[in-house]
Residue frames as qw, qx, qy, qz and C-alpha x, y, z in Angstrom:
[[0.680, 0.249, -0.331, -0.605, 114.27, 119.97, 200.52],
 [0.797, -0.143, 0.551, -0.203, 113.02, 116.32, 201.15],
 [0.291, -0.202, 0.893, 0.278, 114.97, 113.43, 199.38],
 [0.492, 0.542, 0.637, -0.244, 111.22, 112.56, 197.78],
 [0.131, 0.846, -0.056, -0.515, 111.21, 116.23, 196.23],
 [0.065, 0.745, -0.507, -0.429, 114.44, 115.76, 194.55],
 [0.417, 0.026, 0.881, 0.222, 113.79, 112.61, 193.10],
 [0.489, 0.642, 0.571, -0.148, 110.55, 113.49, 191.59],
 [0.117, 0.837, -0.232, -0.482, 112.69, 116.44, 189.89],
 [0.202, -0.359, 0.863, 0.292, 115.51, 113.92, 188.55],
 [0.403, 0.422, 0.808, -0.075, 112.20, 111.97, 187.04],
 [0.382, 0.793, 0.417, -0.225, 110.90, 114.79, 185.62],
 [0.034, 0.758, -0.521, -0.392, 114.09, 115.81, 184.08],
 [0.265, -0.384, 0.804, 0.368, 114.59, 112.84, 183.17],
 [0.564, 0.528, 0.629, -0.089, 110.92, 112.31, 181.22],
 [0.418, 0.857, -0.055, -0.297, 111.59, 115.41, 179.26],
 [0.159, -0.578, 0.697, 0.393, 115.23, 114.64, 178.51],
 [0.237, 0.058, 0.910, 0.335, 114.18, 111.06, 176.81],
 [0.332, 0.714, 0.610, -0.088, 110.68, 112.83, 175.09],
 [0.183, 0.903, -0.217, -0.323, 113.17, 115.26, 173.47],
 [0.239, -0.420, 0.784, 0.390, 115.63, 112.62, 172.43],
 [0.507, 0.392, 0.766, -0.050, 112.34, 110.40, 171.13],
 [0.410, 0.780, 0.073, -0.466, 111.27, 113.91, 169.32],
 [0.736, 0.236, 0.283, 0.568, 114.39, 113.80, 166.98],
 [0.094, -0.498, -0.089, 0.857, 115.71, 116.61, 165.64],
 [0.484, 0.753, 0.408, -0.179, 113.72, 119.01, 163.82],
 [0.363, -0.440, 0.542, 0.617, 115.09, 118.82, 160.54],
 [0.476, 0.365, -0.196, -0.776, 113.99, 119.39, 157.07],
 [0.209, 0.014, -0.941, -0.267, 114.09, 115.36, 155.80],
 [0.076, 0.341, 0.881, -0.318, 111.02, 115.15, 158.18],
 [0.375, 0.655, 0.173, -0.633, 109.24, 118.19, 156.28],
 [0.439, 0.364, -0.398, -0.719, 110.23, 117.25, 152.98],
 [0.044, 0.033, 0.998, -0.034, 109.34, 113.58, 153.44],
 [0.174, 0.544, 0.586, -0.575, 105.67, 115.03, 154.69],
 [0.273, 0.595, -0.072, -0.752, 105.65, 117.44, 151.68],
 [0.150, 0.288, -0.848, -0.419, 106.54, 114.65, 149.24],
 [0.120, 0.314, 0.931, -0.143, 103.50, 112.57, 150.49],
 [0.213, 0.553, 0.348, -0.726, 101.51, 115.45, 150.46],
 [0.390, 0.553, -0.284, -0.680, 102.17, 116.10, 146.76],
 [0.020, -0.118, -0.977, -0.177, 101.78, 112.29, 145.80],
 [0.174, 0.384, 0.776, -0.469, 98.73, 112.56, 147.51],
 [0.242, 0.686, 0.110, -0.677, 97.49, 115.67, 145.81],
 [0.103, -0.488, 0.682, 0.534, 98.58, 114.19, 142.65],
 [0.023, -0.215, -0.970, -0.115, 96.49, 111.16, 142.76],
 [0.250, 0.582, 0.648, -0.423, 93.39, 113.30, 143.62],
 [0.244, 0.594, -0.138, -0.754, 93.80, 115.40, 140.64],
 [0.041, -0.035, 0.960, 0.274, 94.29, 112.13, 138.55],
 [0.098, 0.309, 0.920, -0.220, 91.12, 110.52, 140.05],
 [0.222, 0.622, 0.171, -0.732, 89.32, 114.37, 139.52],
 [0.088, 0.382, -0.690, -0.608, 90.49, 113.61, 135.64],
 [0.219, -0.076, -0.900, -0.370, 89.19, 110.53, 135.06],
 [0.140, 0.439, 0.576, -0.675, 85.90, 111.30, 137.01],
 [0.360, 0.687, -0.044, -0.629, 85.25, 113.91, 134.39],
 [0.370, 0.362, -0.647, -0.559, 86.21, 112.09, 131.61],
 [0.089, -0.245, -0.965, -0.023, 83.94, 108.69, 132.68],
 [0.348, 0.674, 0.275, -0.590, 81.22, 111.30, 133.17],
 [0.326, 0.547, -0.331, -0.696, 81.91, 112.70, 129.70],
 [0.315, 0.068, -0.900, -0.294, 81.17, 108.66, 128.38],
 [0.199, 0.436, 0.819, -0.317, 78.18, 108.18, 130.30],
 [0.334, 0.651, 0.235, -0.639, 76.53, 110.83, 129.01],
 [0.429, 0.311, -0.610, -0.589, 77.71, 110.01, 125.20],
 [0.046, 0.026, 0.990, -0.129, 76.49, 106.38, 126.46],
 [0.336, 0.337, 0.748, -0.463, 73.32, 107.40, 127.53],
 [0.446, 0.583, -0.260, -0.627, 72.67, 109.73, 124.15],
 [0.330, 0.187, -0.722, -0.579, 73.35, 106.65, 122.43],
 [0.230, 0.304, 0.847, -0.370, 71.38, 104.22, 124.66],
 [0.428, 0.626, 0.372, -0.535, 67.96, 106.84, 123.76],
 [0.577, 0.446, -0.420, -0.540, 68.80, 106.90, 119.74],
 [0.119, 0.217, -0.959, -0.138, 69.04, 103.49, 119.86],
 [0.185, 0.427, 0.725, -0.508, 65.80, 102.97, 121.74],
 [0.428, 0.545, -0.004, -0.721, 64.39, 105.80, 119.57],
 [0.354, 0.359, -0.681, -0.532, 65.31, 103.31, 116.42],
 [0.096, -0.128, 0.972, -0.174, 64.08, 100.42, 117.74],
 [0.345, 0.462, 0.715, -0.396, 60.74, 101.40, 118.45],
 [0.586, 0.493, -0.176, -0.618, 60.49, 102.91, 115.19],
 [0.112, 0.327, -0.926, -0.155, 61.66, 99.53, 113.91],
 [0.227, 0.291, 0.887, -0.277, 58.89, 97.59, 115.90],
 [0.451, 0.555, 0.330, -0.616, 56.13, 100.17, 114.46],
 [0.257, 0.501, -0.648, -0.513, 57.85, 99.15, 110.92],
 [0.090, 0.029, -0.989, -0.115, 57.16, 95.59, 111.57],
 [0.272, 0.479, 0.727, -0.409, 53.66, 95.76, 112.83],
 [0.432, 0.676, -0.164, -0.574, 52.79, 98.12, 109.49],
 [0.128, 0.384, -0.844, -0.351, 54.83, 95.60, 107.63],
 [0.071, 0.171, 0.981, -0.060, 52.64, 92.09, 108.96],
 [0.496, 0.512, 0.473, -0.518, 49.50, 93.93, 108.91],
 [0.538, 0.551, -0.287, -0.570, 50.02, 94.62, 105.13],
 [0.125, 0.211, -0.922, -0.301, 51.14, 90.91, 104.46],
 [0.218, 0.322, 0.858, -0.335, 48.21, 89.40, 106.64],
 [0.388, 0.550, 0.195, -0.714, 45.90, 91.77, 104.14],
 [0.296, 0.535, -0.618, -0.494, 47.80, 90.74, 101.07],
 [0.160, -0.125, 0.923, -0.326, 47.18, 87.25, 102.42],
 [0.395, 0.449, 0.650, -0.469, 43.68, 87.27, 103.00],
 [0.494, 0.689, -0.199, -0.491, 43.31, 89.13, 99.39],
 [0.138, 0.497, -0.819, -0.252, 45.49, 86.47, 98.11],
 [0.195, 0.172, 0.960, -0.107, 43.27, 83.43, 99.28],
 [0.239, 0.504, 0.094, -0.825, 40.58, 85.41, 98.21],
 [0.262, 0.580, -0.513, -0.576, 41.79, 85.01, 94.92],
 [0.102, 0.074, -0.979, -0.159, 42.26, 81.32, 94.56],
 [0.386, 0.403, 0.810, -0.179, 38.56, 80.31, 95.96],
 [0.466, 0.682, -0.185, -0.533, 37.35, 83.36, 93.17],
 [0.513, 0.445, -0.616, -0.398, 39.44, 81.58, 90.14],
 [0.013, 0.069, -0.968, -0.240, 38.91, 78.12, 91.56],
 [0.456, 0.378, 0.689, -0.419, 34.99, 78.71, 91.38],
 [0.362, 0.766, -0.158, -0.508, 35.56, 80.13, 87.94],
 [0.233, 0.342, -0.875, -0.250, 37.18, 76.64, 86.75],
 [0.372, 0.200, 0.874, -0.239, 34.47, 75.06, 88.36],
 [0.485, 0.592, 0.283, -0.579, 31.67, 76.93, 86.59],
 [0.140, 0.636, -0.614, -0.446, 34.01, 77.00, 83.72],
 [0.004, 0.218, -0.965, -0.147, 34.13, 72.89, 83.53],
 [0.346, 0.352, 0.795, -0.352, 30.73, 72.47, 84.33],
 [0.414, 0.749, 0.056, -0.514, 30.18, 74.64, 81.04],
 [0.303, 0.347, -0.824, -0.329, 32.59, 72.73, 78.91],
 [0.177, 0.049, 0.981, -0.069, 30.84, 69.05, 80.28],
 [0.494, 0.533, 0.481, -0.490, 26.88, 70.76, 79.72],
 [0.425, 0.588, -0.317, -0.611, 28.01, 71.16, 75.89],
 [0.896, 0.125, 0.423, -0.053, 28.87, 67.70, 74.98],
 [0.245, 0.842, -0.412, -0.248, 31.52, 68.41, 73.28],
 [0.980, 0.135, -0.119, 0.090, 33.58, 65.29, 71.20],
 [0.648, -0.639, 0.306, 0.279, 37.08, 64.61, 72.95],
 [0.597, 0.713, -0.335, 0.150, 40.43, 65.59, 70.93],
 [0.850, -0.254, -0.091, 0.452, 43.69, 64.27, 71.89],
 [0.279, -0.934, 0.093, 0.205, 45.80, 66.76, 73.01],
 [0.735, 0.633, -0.097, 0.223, 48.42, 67.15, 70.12],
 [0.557, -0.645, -0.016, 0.523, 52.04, 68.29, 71.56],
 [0.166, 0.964, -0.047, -0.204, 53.56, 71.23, 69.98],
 [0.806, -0.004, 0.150, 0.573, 56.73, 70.40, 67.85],
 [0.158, 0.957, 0.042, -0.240, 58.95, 73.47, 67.78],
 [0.767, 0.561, 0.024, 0.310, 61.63, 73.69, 65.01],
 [0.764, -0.181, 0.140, 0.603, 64.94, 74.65, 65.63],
 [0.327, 0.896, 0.054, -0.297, 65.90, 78.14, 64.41],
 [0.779, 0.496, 0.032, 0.382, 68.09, 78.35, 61.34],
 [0.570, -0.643, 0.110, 0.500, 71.42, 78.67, 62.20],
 [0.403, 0.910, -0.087, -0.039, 73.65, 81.25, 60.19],
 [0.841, 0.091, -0.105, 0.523, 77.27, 80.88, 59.37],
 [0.540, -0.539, -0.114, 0.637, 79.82, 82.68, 61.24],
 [0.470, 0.215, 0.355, 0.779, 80.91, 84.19, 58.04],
 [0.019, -0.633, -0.515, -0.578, 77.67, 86.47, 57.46],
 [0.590, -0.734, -0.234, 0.243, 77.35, 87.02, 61.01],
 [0.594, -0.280, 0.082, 0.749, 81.08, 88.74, 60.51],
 [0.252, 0.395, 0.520, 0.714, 79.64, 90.38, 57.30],
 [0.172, -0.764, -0.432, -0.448, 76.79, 92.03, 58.77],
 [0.409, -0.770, -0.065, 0.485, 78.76, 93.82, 62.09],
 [0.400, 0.108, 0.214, 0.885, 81.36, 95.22, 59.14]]
């Protein structure tokens, strides 16, 4: 056998020898190391599954309130337009009113000036005090 040969052997013995020392040995610290990630892992996805379902379960009460809110609003707006139209009527009925009684003080004055009536001075009303009662009677008349 050529000198070549038996090197290449001694090489190839010697690749496996150091790709079996490199391996380590196969020993449980390297499976339960693996198994421990594994169940972190699996841990956090069941978490993440959790709170998924429970940020679902608040959108959807979100959105339910979002649409009654909306739903109040616009009844709100149709409140206010029902509301201004009656004022803007009440308004208009209200101005109404004043040119109505102030042509009716016109007509009114122009009928007091067409009589000729003799001017009075305008007297002020003196009102009297009401008689005051004494405590006493006042006491008498709850008995």
């Amino acid at each position: 056998m050529p000198r070549s040969l038996k090197a290449l052997g001694f090489v190839l013995v010697l690749m496996v020898g150091i790709w079996g020392c490199a391996k380590g040995p196969a020993g449980a610290s390297h499976d339960t190391a693996t198994a421990a990630k594994l169940k972190q892992v699996e841990d956090d996805y069941r978490a993440a599954l959790t709170a998924r379902d429970q940020f679902r379960v608040k959108l959807a009460a979100s959105e339910e309130l979002q649409a009654k809110t909306a739903a109040e609003l616009t009844q709100a707006r149709i409140k206010a337009e029902k509301l201004t139209s009656e004022r803007d009527a009440l308004n208009a009925q209200y101005d109404s009113f004043r040119k109505n009684l102030k042509e009716l003080l016109g007509s009114a004055d122009s009928a007091v000036s067409a009589l000729n009536l003799p001017a009075t001075a305008a007297q002020p009303l003196a009102l009297a005090p009401a008689p005051r009662q004494p405590l006493t009677s006042l006491r008498d008349q709850v008995k």
